[in-house]
C-alpha positions in Angstrom: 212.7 79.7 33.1 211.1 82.8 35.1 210.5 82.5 38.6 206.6 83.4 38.2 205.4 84.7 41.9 201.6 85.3 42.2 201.0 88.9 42.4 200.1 90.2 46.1 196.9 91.6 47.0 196.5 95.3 46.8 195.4 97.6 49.5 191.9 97.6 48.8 191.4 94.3 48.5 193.1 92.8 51.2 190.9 95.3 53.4 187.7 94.0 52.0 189.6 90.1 53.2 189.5 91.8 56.6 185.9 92.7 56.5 184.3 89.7 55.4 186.7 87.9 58.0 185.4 90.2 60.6 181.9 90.1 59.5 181.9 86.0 59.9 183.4 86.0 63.3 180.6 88.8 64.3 178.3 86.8 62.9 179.8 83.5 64.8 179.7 84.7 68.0 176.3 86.2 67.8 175.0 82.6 66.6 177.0 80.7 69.4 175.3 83.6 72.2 172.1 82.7 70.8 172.6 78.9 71.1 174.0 79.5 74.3 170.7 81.8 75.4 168.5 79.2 74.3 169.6 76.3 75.9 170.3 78.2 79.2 166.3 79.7 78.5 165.6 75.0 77.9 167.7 74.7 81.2 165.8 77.1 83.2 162.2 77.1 81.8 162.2 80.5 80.5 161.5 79.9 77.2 157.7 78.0 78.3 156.8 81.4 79.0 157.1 82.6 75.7 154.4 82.1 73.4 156.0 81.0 69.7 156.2 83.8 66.9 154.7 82.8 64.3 155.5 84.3 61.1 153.1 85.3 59.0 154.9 85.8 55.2 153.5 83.9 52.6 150.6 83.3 55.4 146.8 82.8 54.0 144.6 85.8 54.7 141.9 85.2 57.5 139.3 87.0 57.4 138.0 88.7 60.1 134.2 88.2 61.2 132.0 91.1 60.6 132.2 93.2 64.0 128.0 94.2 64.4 127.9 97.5 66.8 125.0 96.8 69.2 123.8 100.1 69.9 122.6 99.9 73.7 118.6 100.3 74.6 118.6 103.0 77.0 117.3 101.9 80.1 114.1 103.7 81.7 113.7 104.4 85.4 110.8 103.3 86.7 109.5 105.9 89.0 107.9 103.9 92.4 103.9 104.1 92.0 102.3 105.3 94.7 99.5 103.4 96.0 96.9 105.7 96.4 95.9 106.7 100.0 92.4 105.5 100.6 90.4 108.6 101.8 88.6 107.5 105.3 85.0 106.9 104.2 82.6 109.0 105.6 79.6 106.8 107.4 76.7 109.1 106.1 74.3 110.4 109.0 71.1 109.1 108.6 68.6 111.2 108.7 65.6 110.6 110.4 63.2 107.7 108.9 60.4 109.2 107.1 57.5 106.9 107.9 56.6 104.9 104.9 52.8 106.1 105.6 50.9 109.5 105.4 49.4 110.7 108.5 45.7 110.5 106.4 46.5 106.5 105.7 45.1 103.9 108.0 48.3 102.0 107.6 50.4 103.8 110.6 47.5 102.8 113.1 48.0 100.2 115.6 47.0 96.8 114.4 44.2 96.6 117.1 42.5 100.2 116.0 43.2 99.4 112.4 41.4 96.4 112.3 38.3 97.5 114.6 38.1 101.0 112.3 38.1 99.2 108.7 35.2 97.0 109.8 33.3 100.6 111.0 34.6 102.4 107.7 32.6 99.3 106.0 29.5 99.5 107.7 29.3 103.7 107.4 30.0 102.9 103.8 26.7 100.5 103.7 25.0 103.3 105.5 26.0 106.1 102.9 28.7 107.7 105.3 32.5 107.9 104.6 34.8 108.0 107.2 37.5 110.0 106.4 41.1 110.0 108.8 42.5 113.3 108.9 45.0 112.7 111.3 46.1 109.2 112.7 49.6 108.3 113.3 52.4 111.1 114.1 55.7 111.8 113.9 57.1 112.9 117.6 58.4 116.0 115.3 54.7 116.6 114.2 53.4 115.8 117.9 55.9 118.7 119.1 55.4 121.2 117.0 51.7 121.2 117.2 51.8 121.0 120.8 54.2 124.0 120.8 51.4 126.3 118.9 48.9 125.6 121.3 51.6 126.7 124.1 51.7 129.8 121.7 48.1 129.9 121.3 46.4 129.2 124.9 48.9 130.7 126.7 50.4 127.9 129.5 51.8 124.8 129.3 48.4 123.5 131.1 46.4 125.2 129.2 47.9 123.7 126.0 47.1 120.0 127.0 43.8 120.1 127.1 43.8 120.2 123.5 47.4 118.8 122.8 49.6 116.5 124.5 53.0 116.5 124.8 55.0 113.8 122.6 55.5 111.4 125.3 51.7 111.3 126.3 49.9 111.1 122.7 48.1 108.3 121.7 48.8 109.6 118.1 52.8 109.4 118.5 52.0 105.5 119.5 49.2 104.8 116.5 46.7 104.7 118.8 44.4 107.3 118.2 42.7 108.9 115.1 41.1 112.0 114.6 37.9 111.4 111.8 36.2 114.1 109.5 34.0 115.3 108.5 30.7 116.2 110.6 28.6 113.9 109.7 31.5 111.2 110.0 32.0 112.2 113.4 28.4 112.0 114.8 28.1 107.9 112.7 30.9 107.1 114.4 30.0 108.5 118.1 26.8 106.4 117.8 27.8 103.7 116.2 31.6 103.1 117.2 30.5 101.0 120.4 29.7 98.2 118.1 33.4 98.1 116.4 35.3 98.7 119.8 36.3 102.8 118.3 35.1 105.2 120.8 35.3 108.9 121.0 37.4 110.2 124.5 36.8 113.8 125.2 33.9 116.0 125.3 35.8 118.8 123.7 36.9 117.1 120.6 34.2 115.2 118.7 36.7 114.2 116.1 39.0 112.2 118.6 39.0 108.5 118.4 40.5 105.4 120.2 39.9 102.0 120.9 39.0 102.0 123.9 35.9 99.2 124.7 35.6 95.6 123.2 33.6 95.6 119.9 29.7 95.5 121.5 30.2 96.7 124.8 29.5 100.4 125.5 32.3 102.7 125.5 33.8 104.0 128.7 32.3 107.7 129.9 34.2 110.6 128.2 36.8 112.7 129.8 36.3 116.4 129.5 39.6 117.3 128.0 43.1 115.8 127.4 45.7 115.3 130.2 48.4 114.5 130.9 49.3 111.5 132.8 51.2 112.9 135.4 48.4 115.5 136.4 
């Protein structure tokens, strides 16, 4: 009987022994430092922190939602309206008030001499005579201007008023006075005005009229001319 002895390992394969030996205590002591890290991570509360990894093979697909790009609306800058600056109003200058009556209307007379010379235009009118006003109420404008041409005209300031007054002293300026045409208007009214309260004033203008009586009394005597009141 042989004394059989199992054959010993050659070279090679007792280094490949080694390296699976050395592999598995590698592999050992990285698995017990890991233990060790995680319950010393347990012990200590560092592991709370960490948020656990989830692995994702063999995970189901999720689909994403579809992303929509919002394209931003530009904003516009208002620019500040100005309000508008009121321009200051003007007050308009008002011009002097035409007189809603023509100096040939019986309308601007006073109410006394317009009564007194409607009731004498009515009886002329009976007798076949029309009574025609070719100058009654003035303008002080008018009053001035004619009085100016007779300053022109006679020569003095005195000599002027004995045919035209000055604004301030006319009986036209005031409504009172009315100046009737033609001829034969003049001489029905110097005989007959008395009756109606109209008489004639001066003895160098038969045209000149004013109420100057009470209607049927007989009119005061005539002055020779115009005057002033002051003279």
């Amino acid at each position: 009987m042989r004394d059989d002895q199992p054959p010993r390992p050659t070279g090679s394969v007792r280094m490949r022994l080694l390296s699976v030996t050395g592999f598995g205590g590698v592999v050992l002591a990285v698995g017990s430092l890991l233990l060790w890290h995680g319950q010393m991570g347990e012990l200590f509360g560092l592991a709370a922190d960490k948020e656990p990894v989830v692995s994702s093979v063999n995970a189901p697909a999720v689909s994403m939602p579809p992303v929509t790009l919002v394209t931003p609306t530009p904003t516009r800058t208002r620019k500040p309206v100005k309000t508008p600056t009121k321009t200051p109003t003007k007050t308009p200058t008002k011009s002097p008030t035409k007189p809603t009556y023509g100096e040939e209307s019986i309308n601007g007379l006073s109410p006394t001499l317009k009564s007194r010379l409607k009731r004498a235009m009515t009886a002329a009118k009976a007798d076949g005579v029309t009574l025609r006003i070719t100058s009654g109420r003035r303008t002080k404008a008018k009053q001035q201007r004619l009085f100016d041409e007779a300053v022109r005209r006679y020569g003095s300031y005195k000599a002027a008023t004995r045919w035209v007054l000055p604004p301030k002293y006319s009986a036209h300026v005031e409504g009172k006075a009315v100046d009737i045409g033609p001829a034969v208007a003049m001489q029905w009214l110097n005989k007959n005005g008395w009756r109606y309260g109209v008489c004639r004033r001066y003895d160098n203008e038969p045209w000149h009229f004013e109420a100057l009586s009470t209607p049927g009394k007989k009119c005061p005597p005539r002055e020779p001319y115009a005057r002033p009141v002051a003279d």
